[in-house]
VEXKOLZA-531778 format. One line per field, with one value per residue (C-alpha): x, y, z negated; chain. Coordinates in steps of 0.25 Angstrom, whole numbers, plus 2048, in hexadecimal, padded with zeros to 3 digits. Layout:
BEGIN
east	X,...
north	Y,...
up	Z,...
mol	A,...
This chain:
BEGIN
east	834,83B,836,842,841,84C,84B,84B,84E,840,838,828,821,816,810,80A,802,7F8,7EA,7E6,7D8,7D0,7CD,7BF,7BD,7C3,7B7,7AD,7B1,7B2,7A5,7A1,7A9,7A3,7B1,7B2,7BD,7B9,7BA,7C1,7BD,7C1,7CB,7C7,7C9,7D8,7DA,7CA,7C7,7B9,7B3,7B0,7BB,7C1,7CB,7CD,7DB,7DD,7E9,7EF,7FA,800,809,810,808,800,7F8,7F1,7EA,7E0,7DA,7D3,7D5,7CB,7CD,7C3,7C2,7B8,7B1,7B9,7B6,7B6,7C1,7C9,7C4,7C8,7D8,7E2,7E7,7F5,800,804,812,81B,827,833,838,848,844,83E,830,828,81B,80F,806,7FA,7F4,7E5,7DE,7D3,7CD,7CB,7C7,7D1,7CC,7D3,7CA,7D1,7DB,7D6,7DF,7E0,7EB,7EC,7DF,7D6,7D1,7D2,7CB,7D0,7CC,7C8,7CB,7C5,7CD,7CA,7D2,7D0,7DA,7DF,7E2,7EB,7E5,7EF,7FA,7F3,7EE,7FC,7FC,807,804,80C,81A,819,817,824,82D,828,82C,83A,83D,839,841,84D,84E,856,854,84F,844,848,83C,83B,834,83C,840,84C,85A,85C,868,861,853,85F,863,853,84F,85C,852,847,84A,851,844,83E,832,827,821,817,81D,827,81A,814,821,822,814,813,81C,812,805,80D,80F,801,7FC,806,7FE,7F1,7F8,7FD,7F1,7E8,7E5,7EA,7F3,801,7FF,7FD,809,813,811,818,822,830,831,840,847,84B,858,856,84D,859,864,85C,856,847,841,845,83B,840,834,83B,833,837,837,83D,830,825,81D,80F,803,7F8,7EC,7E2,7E8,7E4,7D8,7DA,7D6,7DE,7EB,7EA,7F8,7FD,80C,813,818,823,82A,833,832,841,842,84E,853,84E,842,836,82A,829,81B,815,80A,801,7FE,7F4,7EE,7E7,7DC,7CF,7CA,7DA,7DD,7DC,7E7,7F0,7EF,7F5,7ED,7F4,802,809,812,81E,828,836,83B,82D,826,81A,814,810,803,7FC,7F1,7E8,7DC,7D0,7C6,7C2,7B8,7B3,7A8,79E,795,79A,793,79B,7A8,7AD,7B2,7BF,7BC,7C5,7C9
north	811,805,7FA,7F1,7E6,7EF,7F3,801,80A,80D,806,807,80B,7FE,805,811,806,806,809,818,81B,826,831,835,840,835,82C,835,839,82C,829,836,830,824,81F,811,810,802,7F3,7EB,7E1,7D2,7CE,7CC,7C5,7CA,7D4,7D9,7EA,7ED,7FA,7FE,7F7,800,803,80F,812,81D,824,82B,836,837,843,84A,850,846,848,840,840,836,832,829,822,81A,811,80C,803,809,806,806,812,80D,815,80D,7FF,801,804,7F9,7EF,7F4,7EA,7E0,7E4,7D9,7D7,7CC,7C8,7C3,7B5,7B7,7B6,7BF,7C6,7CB,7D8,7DA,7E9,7E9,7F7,7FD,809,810,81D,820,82A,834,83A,843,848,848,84D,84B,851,84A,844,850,851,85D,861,860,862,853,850,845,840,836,830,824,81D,80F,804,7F8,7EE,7E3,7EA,7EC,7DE,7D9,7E0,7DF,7D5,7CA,7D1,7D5,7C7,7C3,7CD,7C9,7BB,7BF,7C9,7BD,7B4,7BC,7B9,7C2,7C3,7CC,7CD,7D3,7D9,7E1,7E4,7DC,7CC,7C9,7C3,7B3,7B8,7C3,7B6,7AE,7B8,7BD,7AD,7AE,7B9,7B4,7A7,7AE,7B4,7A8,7B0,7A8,7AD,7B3,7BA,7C0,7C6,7CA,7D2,7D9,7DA,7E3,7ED,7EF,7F0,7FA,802,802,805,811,816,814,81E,829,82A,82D,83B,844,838,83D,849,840,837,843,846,83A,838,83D,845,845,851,85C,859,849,848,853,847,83C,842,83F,836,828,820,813,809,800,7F4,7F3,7E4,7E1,7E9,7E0,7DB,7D2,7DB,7DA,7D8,7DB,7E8,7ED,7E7,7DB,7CD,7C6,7BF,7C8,7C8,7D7,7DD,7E9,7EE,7FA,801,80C,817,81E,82B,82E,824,82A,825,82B,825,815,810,803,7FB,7F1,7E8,7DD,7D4,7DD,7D6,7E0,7E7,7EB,7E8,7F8,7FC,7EF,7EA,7F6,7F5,800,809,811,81B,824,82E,827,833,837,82E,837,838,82C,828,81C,815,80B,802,805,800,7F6,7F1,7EC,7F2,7E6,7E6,7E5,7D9,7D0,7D1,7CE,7DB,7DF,7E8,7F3,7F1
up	824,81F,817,810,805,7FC,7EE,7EA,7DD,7DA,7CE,7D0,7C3,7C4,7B6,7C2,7C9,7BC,7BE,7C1,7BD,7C8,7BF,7BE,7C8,7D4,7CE,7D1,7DD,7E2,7DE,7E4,7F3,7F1,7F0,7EA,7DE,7D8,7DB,7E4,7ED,7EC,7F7,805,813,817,821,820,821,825,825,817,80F,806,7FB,7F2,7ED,7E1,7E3,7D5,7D5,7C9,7C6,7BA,7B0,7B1,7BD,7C4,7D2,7D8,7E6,7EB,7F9,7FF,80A,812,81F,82A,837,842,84D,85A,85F,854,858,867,861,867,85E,859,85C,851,84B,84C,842,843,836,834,835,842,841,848,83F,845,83D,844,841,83E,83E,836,833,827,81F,814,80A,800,7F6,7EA,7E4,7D5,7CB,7BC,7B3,7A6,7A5,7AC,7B9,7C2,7CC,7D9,7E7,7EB,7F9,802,80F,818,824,82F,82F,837,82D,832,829,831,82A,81D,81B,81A,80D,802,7FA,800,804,7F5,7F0,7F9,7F3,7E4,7E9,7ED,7E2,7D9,7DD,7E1,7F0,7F9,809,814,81B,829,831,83E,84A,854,855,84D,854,851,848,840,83D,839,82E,82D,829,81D,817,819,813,808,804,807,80F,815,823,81B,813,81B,823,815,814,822,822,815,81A,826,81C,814,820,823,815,815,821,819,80F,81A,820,813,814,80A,803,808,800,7F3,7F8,7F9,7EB,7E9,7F3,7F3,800,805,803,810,80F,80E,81D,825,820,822,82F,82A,820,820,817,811,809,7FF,7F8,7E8,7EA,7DD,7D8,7DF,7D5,7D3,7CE,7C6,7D1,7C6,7C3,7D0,7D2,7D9,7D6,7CC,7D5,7E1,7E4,7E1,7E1,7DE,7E8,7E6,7F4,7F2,7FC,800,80A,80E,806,7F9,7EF,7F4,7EE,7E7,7E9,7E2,7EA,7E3,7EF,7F0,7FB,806,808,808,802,800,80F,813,806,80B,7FC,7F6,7EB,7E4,7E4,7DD,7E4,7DD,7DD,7D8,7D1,7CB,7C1,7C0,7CE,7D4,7DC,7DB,7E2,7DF,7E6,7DE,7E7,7F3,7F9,806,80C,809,7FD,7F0,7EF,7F9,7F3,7E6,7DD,7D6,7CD,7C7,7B8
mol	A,A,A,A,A,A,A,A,A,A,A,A,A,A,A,A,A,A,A,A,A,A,A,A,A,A,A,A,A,A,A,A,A,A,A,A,A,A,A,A,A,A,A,A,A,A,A,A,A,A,A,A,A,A,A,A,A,A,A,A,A,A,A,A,A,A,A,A,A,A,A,A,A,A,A,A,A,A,A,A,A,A,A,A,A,A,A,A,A,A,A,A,A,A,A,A,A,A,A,A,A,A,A,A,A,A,A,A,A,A,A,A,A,A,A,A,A,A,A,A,A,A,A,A,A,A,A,A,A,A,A,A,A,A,A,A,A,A,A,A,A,A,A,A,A,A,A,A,A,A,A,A,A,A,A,A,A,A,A,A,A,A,A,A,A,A,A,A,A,A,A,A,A,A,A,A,A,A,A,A,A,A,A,A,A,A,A,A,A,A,A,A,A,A,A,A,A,A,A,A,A,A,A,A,A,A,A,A,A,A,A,A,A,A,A,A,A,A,A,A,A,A,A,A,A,A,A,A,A,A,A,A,A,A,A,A,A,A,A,A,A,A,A,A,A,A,A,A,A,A,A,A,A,A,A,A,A,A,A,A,A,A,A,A,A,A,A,A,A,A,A,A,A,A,A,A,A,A,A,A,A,A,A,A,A,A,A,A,A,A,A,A,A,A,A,A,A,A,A,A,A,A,A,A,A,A,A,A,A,A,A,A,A,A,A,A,A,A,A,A,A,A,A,A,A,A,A,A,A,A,A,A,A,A,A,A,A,A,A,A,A
C-alpha cells in the first residue's frame, strides 16, 4: 500500500458524518451486555491504557430503501497473560526524512478484547428481528503507534492548504544521499515544516496502519466492510497481476471540526480527515475520519472519533462509525464526565 500527499477526484459528503441514534432494540441489548453506550471521560495522561479502559464505537450501514443496520464494537484493554508479558520488545522503526533527519517510533503493546455484538436492522422506521451475534477476539494493540494519532499531521496540512504552500515531504526507510537532503531541505522549507511537524506527519501514516489493523481484526467486520468496498474486477487483477492498493489524502478536503459535536470538550482540536482508496487504480471506497487527540480514554481508537466510509458511485450505502462511549476503568467519581447531548 502507498501513502501520498496527492489530491484525488473524490468529494466526501461531510453531511453523512451527522449524529446516528442506536435504535431501540441495540439499547436494550446493550444494557442486557452490560455494554456501556454513554459518556465520555475527560482527557488524560498521554500514552496511558490500563486494563479496563474502553471505548464503544456504533457502527451504522445504511443502504437503499432505507435500510439501516447497527453494531456495536466494544474495545476494552485487559490484563496481560503472562505468555504475553514475556514477548520481546519489537524493534523501533526507524524513518529518514529528505532533510536528513533521522525519526525514531517506538512500538508499545497491549492487549485487548474487542467485541462485535449485532447486527440490528430497521427498514423505514421498524425493527426487525435478526439473529444478534456476539464475537470476541484478543488482540495485540500497538498503542506506540496509536498515541501518535491524527490530530497534528491534520492540523499541518489545514496549515499548508491555507496558506497555499507547495513542497514534498520525502520519506523512506534508508538514509538519504547529501544530494537528494539538498533537494529534501527546498521541501521542507517550502512548506515551512518544523521537526515536529514533519514527525506528526510520518507518524500518522504508521498509526493509521495500526488502527487499520484494529479493523481487520474485528471478527465479523470484513463482512460489513465489503458491502461497501468496490472489489476490482477478474479481469482488472489478470492485467495488473494482483491488486495494487493506492491510499490518497483529499488534502484540499482537511477541515476543523466542531469538537462538541462529538463529544469532546469545547477546543479539542478535531479535523476532517478524507482518504481516497484506489485498486488498481480505480476509486474503491472514500472514507472520512473525525480525528482528535489520542489521549485516553481515545488512546485504543488512535483519536478516530468517528468515520464515515463510501462507495464513490453509490450515494446510498455508506457506513459510519461513531465513539459513543469511554471510560477508564476507575470510578466514575475520579474523573470529570462529557456527557452525550
Amino acid at each position: 500500500m502507498s501513502f501520498c500527499l496527492a489530491g484525488a477526484e473524490l468529494k466526501p459528503d461531510f453531511n453523512k458524518l451527522a449524529p446516528v441514534a442506536p435504535c431501540p432494540a441495540l439499547v436494550k441489548e446493550a444494557g442486557t451486555r452490560k455494554i456501556p453506550i454513554e459518556g465520555i471521560d475527560s482527557p488524560g495522561e498521554a500514552g496511558t491504557l490500563n486494563p479496563g479502559d474502553s471505548a464503544t464505537a456504533l457502527f451504522t450501514l445504511f443502504e437503499k430503501g432505507g435500510r439501516k443496520t447497527q453494531w456495536l464494537l466494544l474495545i476494552e484493554a485487559v490484563v496481560p497473560t503472562a505468555e504475553e508479558k514475556a514477548r520481546p520488545p519489537r524493534a523501533p522503526a526507524i524513518l529518514y526524512v529528505g532533510a536528513g533527519d533521522k525519526l525514531e517510533f517506538a512500538h508499545r503493546m497491549a492487549p485487548a478484547t474487542l467485541r462485535l455484538v449485532g447486527p440490528f436492522v430497521e427498514s423505514r422506521g421498524e425493527t426487525k428481528s435478526a439473529r444478534v451475534e456476539d464475537k470476541s477476539e484478543r488482540v495485540i494493540l500497538d498503542k506506540g503507534f496509536l498515541g501518535i494519532g491524527h490530530d497534528e499531521a491534520a492540523a499541518v496540512i489545514y496549515r499548508i492548504m491555507q496558506n497555499h504552500l507547495h513542497g514534498q515531504l520525502r520519506v523512506r526507510g534508508t538514509p538519504f544521499t547529501e544530494a537528494d537532503i539538498a533537494e529534501g531541505r527546498k521541501g521542507i522549507t517550502a512548506l515551512q515544516l518544523s521537526p515536529k511537524e514533519q514527525r506528526a506527519l510520518v507518524g500518522s501514516s504508521m498509526a493509521l496502519e495500526s488502527y487499520f489493523e484494529l479493523v481487520q481484526q474485528t471478527p465479523g467486520l470484513d463482512d460489513v466492510f465489503l458491502k461497501i468496498v468496490n472489489p476490482p474486477s477478474v479481469w482488472s487483477i489478470v492485467r495488473h497481476f494482483g491488486v495494487k492498493v493506492n491510499l490518497d489524502l483529499l488534502r484540499k478536503e482537511v477541515a476543523p471540526a466542531e469538537a462538541p459535536a462529538w463529544n469532546l470538550p469545547p477546543g479539542t482540536p478535531c479535523y476532517d480527515l478524507p482518504l481516497g482508496f484506489w485498486v488498481n487504480d480505480q476509486p474503491a471506497l472514500l472514507v472520512t475520519f473525525v480525528v482528535a487527540p489520542p489521549r485516553p480514554p481515545m488512546l485504543s481508537c488512535g483519536g478516530i472519533v468517528g468515520l464515515v466510509a463510501e462507495r464513490p458511485e453509490d450515494k446510498e450505502t455508506y457506513l459510519s462509525l461513531r465513539i459513543i462511549s469511554a471510560h477508564y476503568h476507575a470510578s466514575a467519581g475520579e474523573h470529570a464526565q462529557v456527557e452525550n447531548q
